[in-house]
Residue frames as qw, qx, qy, qz and C-alpha x, y, z in Angstrom:
[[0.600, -0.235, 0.713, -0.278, -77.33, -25.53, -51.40],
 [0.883, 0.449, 0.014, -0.135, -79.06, -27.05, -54.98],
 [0.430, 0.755, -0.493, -0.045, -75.28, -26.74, -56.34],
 [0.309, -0.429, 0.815, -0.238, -73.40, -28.60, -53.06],
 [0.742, 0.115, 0.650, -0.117, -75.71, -31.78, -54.22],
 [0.884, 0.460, -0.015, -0.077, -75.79, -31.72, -57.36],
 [0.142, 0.646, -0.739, 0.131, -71.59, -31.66, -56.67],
 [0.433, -0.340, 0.742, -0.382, -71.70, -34.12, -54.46],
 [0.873, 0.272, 0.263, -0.307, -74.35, -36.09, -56.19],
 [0.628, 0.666, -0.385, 0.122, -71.79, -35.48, -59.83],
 [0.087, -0.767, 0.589, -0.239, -68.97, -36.87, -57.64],
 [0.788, 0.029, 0.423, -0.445, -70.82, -39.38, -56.18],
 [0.904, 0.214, 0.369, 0.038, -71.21, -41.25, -59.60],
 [0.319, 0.793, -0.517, -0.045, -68.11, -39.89, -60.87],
 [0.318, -0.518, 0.709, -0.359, -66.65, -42.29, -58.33],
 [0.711, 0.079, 0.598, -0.361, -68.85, -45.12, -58.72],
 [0.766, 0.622, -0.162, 0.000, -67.69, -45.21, -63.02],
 [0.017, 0.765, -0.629, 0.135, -64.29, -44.98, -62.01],
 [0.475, -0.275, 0.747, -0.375, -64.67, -48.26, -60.11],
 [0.631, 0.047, -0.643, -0.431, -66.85, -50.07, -62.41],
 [0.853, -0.172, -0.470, -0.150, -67.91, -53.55, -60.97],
 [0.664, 0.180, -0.550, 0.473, -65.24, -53.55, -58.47],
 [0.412, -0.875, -0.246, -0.062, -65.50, -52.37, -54.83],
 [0.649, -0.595, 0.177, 0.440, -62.06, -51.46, -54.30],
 [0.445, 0.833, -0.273, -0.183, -59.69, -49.57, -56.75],
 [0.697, 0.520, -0.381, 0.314, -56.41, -50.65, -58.68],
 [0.517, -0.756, -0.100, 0.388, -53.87, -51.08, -55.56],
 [0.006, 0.987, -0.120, -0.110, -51.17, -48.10, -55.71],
 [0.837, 0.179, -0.132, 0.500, -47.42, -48.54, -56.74],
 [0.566, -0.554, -0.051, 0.608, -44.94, -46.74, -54.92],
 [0.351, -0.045, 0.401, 0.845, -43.88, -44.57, -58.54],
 [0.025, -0.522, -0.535, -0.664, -47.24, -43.43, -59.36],
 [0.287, -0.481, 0.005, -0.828, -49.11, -39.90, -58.44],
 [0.020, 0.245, 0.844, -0.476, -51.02, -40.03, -55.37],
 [0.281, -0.484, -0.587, -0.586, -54.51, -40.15, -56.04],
 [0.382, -0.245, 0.393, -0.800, -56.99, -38.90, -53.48],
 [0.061, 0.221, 0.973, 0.021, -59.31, -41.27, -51.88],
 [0.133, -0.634, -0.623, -0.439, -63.03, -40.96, -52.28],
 [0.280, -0.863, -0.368, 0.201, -63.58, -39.13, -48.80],
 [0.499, -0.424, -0.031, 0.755, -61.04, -37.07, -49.71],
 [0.001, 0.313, 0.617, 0.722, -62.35, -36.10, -53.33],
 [0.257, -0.690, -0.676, -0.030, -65.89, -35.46, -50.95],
 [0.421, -0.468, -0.090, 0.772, -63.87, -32.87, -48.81],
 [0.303, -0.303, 0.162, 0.889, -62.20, -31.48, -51.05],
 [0.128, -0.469, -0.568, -0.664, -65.72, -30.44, -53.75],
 [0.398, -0.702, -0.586, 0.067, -67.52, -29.50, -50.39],
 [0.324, -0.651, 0.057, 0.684, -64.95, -26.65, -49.34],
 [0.290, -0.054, 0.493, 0.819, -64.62, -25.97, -53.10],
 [0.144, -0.599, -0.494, -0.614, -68.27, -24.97, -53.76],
 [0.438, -0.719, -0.324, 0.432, -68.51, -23.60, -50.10],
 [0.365, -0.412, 0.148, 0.822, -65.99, -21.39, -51.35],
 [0.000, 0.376, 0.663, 0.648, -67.77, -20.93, -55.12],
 [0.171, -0.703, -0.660, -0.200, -70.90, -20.33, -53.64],
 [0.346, -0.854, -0.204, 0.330, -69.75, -17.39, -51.33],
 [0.299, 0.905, 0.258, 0.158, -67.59, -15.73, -53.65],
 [0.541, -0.670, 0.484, 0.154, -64.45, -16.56, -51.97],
 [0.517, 0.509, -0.683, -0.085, -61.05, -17.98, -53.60],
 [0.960, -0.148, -0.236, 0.033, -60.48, -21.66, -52.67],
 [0.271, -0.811, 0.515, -0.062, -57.98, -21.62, -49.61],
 [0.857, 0.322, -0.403, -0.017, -55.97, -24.33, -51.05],
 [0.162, 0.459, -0.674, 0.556, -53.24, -23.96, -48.20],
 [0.515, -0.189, 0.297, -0.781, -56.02, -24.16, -45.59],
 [0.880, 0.125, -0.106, -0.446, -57.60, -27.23, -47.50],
 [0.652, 0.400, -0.604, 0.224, -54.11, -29.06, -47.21],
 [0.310, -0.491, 0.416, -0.700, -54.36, -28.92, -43.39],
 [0.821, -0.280, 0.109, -0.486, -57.34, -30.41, -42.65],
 [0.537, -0.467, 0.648, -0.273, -57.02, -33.84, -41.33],
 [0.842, 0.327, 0.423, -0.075, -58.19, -35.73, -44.07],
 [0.687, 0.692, -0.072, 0.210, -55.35, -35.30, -45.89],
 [0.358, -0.700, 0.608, 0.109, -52.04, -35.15, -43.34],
 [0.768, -0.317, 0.521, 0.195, -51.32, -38.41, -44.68],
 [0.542, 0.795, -0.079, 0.260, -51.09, -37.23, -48.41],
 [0.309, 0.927, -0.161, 0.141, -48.29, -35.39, -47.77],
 [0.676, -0.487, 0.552, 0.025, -46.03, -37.91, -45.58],
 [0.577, 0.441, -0.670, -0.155, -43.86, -39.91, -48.13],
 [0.933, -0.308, -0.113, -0.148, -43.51, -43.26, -47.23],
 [0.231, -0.715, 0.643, -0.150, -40.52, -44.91, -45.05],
 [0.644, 0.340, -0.655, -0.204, -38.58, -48.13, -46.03],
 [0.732, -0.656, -0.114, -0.143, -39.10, -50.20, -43.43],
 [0.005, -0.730, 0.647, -0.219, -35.75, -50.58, -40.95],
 [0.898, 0.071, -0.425, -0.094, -34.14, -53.72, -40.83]]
C-alpha cells in the first residue's frame, strides 16, 4: 500500500511540473501522439503497481478496455458538411 502512494503521490507532482504555472496543458494538434490525460496517467500507475505489487504481469489488453480510455482509441471524424 506504502508503494501505491508514494506512485501516486510521484505522479501527482510529476503532473503538476509538467504544467508549470498553468492550469491547463498545451492544446493538442490533430498530427501529434496522443497523450494521456492526468486521470488517465492515475489509472493507468494504480493497475500498474496493483499488478507489481501482486506479482502479476500488467494486463495491458485489459487496461485498454476500461472506460477511461475508450476514447483514446477512436480517431477523430471530419465533421460532414
Amino acid at each position: 500500500m506504502h508503494a501505491l502512494r508514494s506512485t501516486c503521490l510521484a505522479l501527482q507532482k510529476k503532473i503538476a511540473d509538467e504544467k508549470g504555472e498553468h492550469r491547463q496543458g498545451p492544446r493538442r494538434k490533430a498530427g501529434d501522439y496522443y497523450k494521456m490525460a492526468d486521470y488517465q496517467k492515475r489509472v493507468w500507475a494504480e493497475k500498474y503497481t496493483a499488478a507489481r505489487n501482486s506479482d502479476n504481469d500488467v494486463d495491458y489488453e485489459a487496461l485498454s478496455k476500461l472506460t477511461q480510455f475508450k476514447r483514446s482509441k477512436q480517431p477523430r471524424r471530419a465533421p460532414v458538411s
